[in-house]
VEXGU-152360 format. One line per 2 residues: number of its first residue (from 1); their letters; for each residue x, y, z of C-alpha. Coordinates in Angstrom, 3 decimals. Layout:
NUM = A = X:Y:Z | ... .
***
This chain:
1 = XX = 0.000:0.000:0.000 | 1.550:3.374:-0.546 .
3 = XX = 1.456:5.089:2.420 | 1.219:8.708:0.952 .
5 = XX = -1.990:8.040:-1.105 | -3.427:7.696:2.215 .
7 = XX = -2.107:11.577:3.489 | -5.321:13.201:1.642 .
9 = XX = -7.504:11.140:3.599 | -5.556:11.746:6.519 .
11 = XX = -5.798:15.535:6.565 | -9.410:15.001:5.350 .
13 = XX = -10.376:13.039:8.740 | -8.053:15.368:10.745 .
15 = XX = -10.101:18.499:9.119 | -13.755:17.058:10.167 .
17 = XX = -12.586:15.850:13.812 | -10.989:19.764:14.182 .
19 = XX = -13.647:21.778:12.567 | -16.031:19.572:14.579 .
21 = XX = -14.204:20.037:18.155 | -14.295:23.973:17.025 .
23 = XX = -17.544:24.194:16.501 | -19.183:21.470:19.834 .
25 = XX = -16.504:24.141:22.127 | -18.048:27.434:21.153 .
27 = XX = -21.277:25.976:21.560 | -20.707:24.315:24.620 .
29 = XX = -18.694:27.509:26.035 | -21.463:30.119:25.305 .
31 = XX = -24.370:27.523:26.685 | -22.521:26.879:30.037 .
33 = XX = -21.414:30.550:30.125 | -25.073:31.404:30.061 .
35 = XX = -25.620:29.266:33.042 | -22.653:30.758:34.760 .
37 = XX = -22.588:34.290:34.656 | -26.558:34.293:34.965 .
39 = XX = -26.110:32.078:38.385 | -23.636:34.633:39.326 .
41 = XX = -25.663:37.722:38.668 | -28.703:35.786:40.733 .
43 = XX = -26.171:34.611:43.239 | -25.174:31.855:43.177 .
45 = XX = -21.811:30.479:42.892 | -20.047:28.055:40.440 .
47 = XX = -17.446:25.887:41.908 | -16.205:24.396:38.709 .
49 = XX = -16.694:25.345:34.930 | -15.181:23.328:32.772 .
51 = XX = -15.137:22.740:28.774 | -14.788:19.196:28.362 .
53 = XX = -15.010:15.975:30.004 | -12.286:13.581:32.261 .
55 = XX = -9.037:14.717:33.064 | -8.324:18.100:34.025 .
57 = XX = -5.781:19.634:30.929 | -5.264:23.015:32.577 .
59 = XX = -6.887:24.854:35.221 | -7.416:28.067:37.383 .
61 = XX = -9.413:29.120:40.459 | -10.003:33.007:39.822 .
63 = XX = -10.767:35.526:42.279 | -14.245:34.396:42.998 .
65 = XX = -12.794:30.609:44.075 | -14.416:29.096:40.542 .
67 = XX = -12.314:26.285:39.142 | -11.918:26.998:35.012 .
69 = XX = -10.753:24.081:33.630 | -10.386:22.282:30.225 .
71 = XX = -10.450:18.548:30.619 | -9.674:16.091:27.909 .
73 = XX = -12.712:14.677:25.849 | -13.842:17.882:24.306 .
75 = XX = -17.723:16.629:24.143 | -19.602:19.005:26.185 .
77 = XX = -18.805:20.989:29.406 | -20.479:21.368:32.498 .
79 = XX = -20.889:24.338:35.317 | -20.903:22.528:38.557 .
81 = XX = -22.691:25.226:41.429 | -21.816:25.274:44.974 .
83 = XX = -23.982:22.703:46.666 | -24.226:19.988:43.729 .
85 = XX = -22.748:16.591:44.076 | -22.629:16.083:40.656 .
87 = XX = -22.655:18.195:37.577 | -26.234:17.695:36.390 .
89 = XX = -27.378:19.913:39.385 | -29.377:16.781:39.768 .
91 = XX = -28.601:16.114:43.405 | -27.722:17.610:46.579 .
93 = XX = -24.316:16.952:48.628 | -25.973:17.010:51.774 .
95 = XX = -23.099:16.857:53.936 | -22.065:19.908:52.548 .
97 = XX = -24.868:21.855:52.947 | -26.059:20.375:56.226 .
99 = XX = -22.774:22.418:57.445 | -23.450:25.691:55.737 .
101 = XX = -24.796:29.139:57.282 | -27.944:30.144:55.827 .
103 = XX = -25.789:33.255:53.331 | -24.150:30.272:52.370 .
105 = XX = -26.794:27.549:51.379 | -28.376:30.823:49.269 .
107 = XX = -25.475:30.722:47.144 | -26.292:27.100:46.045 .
109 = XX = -28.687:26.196:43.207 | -30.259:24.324:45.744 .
111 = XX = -30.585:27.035:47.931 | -31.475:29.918:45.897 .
113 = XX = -35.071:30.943:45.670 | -37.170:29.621:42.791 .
115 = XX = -36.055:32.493:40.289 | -33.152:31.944:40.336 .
117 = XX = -32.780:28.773:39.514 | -35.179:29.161:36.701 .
119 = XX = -33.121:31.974:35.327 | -29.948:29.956:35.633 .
121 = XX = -30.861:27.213:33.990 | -32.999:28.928:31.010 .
123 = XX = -30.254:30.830:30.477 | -27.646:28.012:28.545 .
125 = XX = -30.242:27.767:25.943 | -30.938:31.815:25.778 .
127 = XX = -27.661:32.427:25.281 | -27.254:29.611:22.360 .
129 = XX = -30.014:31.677:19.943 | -28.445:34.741:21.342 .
131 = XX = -24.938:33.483:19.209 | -27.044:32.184:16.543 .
133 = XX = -28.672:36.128:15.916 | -25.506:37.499:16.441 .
135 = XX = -23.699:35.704:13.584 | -26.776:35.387:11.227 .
137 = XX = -26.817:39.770:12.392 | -23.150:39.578:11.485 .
139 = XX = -23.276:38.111:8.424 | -26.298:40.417:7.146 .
141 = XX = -24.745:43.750:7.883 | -20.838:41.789:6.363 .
143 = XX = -22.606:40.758:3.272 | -25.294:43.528:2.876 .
145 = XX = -28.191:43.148:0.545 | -28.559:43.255:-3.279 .
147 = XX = -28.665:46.816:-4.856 | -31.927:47.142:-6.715 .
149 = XX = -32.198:47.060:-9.731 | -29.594:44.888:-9.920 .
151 = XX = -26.348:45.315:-11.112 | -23.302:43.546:-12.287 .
153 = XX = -20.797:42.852:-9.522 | -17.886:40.245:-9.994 .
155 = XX = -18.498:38.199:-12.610 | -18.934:33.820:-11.930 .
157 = XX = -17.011:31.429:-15.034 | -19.130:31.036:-17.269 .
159 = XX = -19.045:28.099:-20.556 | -19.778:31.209:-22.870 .
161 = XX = -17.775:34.373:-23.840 | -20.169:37.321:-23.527 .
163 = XX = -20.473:40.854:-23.197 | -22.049:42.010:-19.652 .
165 = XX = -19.489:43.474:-17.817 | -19.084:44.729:-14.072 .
167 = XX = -21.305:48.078:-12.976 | -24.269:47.222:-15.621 .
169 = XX = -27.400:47.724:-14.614 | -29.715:45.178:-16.072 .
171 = XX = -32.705:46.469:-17.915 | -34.430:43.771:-19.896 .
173 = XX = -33.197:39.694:-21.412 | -35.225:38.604:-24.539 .
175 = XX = -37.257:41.423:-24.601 | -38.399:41.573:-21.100 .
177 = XX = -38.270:43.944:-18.074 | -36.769:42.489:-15.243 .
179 = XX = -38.424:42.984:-12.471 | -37.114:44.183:-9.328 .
181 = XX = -35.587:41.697:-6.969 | -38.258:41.775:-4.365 .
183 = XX = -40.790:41.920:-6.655 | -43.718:39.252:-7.636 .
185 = XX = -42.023:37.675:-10.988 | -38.330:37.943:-10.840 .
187 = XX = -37.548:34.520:-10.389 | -40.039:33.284:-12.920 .
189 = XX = -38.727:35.154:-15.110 | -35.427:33.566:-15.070 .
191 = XX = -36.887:30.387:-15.182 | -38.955:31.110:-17.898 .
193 = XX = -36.266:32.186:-20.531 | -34.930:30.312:-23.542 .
195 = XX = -32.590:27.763:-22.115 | -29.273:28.594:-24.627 .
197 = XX = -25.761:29.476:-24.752 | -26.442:33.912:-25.533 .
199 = XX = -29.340:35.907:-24.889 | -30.491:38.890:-25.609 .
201 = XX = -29.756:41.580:-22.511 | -30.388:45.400:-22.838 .
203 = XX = -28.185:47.276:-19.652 | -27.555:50.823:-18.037 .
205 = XX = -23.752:51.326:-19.138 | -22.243:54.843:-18.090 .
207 = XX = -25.562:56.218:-17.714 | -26.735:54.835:-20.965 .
209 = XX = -28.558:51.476:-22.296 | -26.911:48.792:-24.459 .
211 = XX = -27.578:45.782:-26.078 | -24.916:43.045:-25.020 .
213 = XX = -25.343:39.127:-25.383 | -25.202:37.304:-21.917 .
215 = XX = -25.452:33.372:-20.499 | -28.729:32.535:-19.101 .
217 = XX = -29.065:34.373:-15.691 | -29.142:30.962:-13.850 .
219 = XX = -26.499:29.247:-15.793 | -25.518:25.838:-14.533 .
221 = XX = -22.684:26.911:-12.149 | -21.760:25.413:-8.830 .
223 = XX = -21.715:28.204:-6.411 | -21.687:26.061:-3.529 .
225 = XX = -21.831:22.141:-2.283 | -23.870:20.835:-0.029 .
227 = XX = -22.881:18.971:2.789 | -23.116:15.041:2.488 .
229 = XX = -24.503:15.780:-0.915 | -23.266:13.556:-3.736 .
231 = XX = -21.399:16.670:-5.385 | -19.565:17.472:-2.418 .
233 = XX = -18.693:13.820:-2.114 | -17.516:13.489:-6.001 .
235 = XX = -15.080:16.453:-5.485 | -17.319:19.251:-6.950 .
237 = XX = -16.900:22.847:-5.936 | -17.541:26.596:-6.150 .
239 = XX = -16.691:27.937:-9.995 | -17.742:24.533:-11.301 .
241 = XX = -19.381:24.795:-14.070 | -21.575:21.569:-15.839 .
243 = XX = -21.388:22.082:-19.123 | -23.247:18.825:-20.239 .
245 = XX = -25.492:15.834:-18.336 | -24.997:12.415:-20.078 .
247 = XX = -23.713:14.182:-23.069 | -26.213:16.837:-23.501 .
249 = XX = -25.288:20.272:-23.397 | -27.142:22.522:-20.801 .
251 = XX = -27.053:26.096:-20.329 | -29.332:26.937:-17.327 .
253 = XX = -29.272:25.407:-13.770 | -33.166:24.023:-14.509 .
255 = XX = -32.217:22.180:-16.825 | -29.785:19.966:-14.447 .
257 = XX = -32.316:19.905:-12.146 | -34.118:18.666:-14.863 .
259 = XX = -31.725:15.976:-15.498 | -31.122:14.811:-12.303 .
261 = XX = -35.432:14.575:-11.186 | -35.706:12.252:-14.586 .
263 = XX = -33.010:9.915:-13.594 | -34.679:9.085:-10.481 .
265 = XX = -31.690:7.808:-8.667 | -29.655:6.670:-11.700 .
267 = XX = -26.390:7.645:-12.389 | -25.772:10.881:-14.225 .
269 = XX = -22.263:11.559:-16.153 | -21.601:15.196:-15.891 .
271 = XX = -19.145:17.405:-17.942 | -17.785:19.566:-16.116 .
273 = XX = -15.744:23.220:-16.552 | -13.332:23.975:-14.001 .
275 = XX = -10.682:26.562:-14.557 | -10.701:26.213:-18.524 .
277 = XX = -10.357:22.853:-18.286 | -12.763:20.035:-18.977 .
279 = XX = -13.473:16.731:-16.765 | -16.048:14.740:-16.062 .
281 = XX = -17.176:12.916:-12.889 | -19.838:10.462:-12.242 .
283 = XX = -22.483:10.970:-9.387 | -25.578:9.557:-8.043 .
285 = XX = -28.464:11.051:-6.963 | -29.894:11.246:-3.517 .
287 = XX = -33.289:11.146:-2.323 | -33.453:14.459:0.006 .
289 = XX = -36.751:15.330:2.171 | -37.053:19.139:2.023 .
291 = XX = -39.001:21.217:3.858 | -42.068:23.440:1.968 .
293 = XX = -43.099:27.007:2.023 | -46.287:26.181:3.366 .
295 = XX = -45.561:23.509:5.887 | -44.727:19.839:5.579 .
297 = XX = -41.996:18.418:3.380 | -41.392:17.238:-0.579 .
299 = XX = -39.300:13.826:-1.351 | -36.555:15.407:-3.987 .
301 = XX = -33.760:14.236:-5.817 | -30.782:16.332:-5.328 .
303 = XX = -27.123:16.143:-6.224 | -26.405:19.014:-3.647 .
305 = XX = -25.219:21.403:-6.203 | -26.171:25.340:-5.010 .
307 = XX = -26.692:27.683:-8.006 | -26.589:31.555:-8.556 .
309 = XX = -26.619:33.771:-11.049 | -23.683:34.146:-13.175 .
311 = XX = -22.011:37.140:-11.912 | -22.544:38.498:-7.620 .
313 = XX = -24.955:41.231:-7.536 | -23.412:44.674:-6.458 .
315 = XX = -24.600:44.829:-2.406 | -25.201:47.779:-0.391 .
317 = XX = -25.439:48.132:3.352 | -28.054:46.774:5.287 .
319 = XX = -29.004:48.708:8.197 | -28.466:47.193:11.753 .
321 = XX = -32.307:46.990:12.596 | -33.079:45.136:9.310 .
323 = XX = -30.182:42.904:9.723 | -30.982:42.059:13.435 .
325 = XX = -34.507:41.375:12.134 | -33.121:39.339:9.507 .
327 = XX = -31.007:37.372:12.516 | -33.883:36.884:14.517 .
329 = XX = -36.086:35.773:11.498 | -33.076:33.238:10.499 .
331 = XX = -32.967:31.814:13.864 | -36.632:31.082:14.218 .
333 = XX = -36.866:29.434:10.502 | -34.152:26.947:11.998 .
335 = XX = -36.285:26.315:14.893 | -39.636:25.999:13.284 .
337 = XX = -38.225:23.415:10.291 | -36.637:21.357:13.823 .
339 = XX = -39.513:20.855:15.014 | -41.511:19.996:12.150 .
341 = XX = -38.588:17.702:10.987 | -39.236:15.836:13.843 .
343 = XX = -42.677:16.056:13.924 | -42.469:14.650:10.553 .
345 = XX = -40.040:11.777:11.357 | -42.228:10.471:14.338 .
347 = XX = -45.401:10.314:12.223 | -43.652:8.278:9.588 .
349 = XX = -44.088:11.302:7.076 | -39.904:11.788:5.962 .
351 = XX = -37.594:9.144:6.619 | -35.574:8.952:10.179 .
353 = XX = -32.509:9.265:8.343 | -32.841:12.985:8.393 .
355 = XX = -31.610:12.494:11.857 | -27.665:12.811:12.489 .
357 = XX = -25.760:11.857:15.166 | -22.102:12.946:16.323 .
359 = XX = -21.028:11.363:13.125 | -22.884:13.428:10.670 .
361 = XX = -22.462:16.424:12.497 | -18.940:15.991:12.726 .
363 = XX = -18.964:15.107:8.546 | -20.715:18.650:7.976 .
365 = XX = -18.517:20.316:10.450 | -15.538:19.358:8.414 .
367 = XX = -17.390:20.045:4.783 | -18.568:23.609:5.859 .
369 = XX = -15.061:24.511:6.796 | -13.473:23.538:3.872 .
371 = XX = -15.776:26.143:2.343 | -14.377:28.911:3.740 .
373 = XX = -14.612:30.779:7.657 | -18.304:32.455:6.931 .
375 = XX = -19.833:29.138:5.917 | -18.490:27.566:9.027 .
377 = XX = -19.464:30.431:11.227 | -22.994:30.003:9.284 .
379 = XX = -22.913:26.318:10.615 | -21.644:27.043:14.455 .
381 = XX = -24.910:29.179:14.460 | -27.071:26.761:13.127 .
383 = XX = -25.810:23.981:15.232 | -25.994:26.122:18.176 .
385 = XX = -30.044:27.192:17.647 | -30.500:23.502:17.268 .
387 = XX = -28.543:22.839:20.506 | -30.819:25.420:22.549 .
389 = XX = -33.596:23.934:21.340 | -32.548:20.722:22.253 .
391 = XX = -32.027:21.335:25.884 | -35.510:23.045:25.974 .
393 = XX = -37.083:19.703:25.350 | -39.154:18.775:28.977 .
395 = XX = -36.539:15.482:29.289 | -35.001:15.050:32.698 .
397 = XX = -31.537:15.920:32.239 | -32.056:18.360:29.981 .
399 = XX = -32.483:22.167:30.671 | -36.162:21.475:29.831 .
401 = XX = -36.749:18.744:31.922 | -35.558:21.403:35.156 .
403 = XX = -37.427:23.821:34.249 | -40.743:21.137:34.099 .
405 = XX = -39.768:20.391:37.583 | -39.280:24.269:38.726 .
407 = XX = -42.839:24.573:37.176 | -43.580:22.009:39.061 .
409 = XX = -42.587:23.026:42.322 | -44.221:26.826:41.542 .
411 = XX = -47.370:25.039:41.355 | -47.365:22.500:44.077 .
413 = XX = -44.735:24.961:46.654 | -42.133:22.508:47.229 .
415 = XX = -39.962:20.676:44.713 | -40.183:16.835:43.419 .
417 = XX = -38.957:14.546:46.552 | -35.100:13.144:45.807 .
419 = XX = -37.137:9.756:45.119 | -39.119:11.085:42.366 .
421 = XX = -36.082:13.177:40.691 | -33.883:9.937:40.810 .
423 = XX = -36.468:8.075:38.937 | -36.965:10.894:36.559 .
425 = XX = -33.144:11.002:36.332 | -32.518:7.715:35.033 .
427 = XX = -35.649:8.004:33.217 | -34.244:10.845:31.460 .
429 = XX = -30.476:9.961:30.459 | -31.924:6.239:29.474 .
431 = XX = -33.838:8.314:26.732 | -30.785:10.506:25.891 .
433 = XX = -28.534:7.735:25.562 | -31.102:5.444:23.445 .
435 = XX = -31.369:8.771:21.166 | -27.976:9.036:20.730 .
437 = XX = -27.753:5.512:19.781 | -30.071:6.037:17.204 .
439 = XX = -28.282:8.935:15.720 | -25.111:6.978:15.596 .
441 = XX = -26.577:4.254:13.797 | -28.158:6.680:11.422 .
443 = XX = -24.738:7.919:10.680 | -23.179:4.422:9.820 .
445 = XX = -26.522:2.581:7.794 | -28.483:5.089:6.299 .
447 = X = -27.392:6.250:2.553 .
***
């Protein structure tokens, strides 16, 4: 075997496992943070926080006596508050707190009046979508919005020569106005046009218009794999450009989707353009369930190519309040397909294999950052609205499953008895772990 055939897939696996570690630590950091400095601010006191699991790598005990400390299995993390006997902030050490002074049993999570502890703990998953708007914010005001009407920015490869150039305004293609980009036909209209190598485009040009010849607006151009897609697994990427499907030519992006919904899972042979050189690679189809507009989901076939136009539109600012908006709306649309995902799953509607486990996660991890630093930024906010949600669920354990029980006790006046919560307990992390096992065998069997 030759050793140094194996270094790609070396570096490969060694990309995924660090991109994935990257991502599960700034998660993990900002949801126990939230926990933290919220317990602090409603005092009570951490003993430990640590990022990471089993031995201690480094530690410090700061000026407040809290132990920060990164241990070494970097899967999760864990603030451990004065009081606790273990760091679930499932039990009481009742030694412990059988020898405190009543200050001092206050400053447990055990001890600390009812708000408190229901701020504490809400707050790991608060401050998860609070990361998630801030880099879906970030991102809006970084990449700004579309200039309308739009206008010719840095040009995409292309199969054709043509004559559109940077800073036109474009008026009209074959005839017709384009609409703006907001408005009610835009992208019909660019599905709707003659699918061949030159059209006809009229453009603004130093203040006056011009007819030039131009590619189809949605030319078949890889702007972007998807994760666990089979174009990102056959090597395709950004600037790609399919120039033919089985040996026909195409020149706009519907017809490969075209292509790719008729062979139903076959094999398609694509010709593909990649820095004025032809190859060709062979890919499969996948069977993708994708969530709808209206609600519910649509059984695709997808290769897991992302299209564009053929050249970036010209952007201008957007203002803070429209991208925060834009954050906030981002965040929820993550949330609301979640939960309808698995809504979906349990009914028997889409197929369990949308589920992932460490595995998958880990597999996307490593595909988004190969993609560059804003797509896996992009991803560390998704993961991390999922993860908030996650811990909301009412599952003892879980963030939700204390804040049933503080419910609970608001109702009744006094909490579950240590019985009850034990129960619950192992009721809870049987559930987790059985979940988990699921994912993982998602990972390894499904397609």
């Amino acid at each position: 075997m030759d050793i140094a055939s194996l270094l790609p897939q070396f570096g490969s696996l060694a990309m995924t496992l660090a991109a994935f570690v990257v991502a599960l630590s700034v998660i993990v950091a900002v949801h126990e943070y939230g926990h933290y400095i919220v317990g602090r601010w409603s005092g009570i006191h951490a003993d430990v926080f640590s990022l990471g699991f089993g031995p201690v790598l480094y530690s410090r005990v700061d000026r407040r006596g809290t132990k920060w400390q990164v241990a070494l299995l970097p899967f999760g993390g864990f603030v451990k508050f004065r009081g606790d006997s273990d760091a679930a902030s499932a039990g009481v050490d009742g030694e412990a707190v059988r020898e405190m002074t009543a200050a001092e049993r206050r400053s447990t999570m055990h001890g600390a009046p009812l708000w408190a502890r229901t701020l504490t703990v809400a707050a790991g998953p608060v401050f998860n979508f609070v990361l998630a708007i801030v880099v879906f914010t970030a991102i809006g005001l970084s990449r700004g919005i579309a200039v309308d009407p739009l206008t010719v920015g840095d040009l995409r490869p292309v199969a054709t020569a043509h004559d559109v150039m940077p800073g036109d305004v474009i008026l009209e293609i074959e005839g017709q106005r384009l609409p703006s980009i907001g408005e009610a036909g835009f992208g019909d209209l660019t599905q709707a046009l003659p699918a061949q190598p030159l059209l006809d485009y009229v453009v603004e040009r130093d203040g006056r218009s011009v007819s030039v010849q131009g590619p189809h607006p949605m030319p078949p151009v890889v702007t972007q794999t998807s994760p666990q897609s089979a174009a990102f697994s056959s090597g395709l990427r950004g600037g790609d450009v399919i120039v033919a499907v089985d040996g026909d030519p195409i020149h706009a992006f519907r017809e490969l989707r075209e292509k790719v919904a008729a062979a139903e899972g076959a094999p398609l042979l694509l010709d593909v353009l990649r820095d004025g050189t032809e190859r060709q690679v062979t890919l499969t189809p996948r069977r993708v369930d994708e969530p709808q507009e209206g609600g519910g989901f649509e059984t695709n076939w997808r290769i897991g190519i992302i299209g564009g136009l053929f050249f970036e539109p010209m952007t201008e600012r957007l203002g803070f309040g429209q991208a925060l908006m834009s954050g906030v709306g981002s965040m929820w649309e993550i949330m609301r397909g979640s939960i309808s995902g698995l809504y979906h799953m349990v009914t028997g509607a889409i197929s369990t294999c949308n589920m992932s486990g460490p595995i998958g996660i880990a597999e996307v991890s490593g595909a988004m950052a190969s993609q560059g630093t804003v797509n896996f930024i992009y991803f560390i906010a998704v993961l991390s609205t999922a993860v908030g949600l996650l811990n909301l669920f009412p599952i003892p354990v879980l963030d939700g499953g204390h804040l049933v029980f503080y419910a609970y006790e608001a109702v009744a006046g006094k909490p579950p008895s240590d019985k009850v919560l034990r129960v619950l307990m192992t009721v809870g992390l049987t559930m987790i772990l059985s979940l988990m096992v699921f994912a993982v065998t998602n990972d390894i069997f499904c397609p």
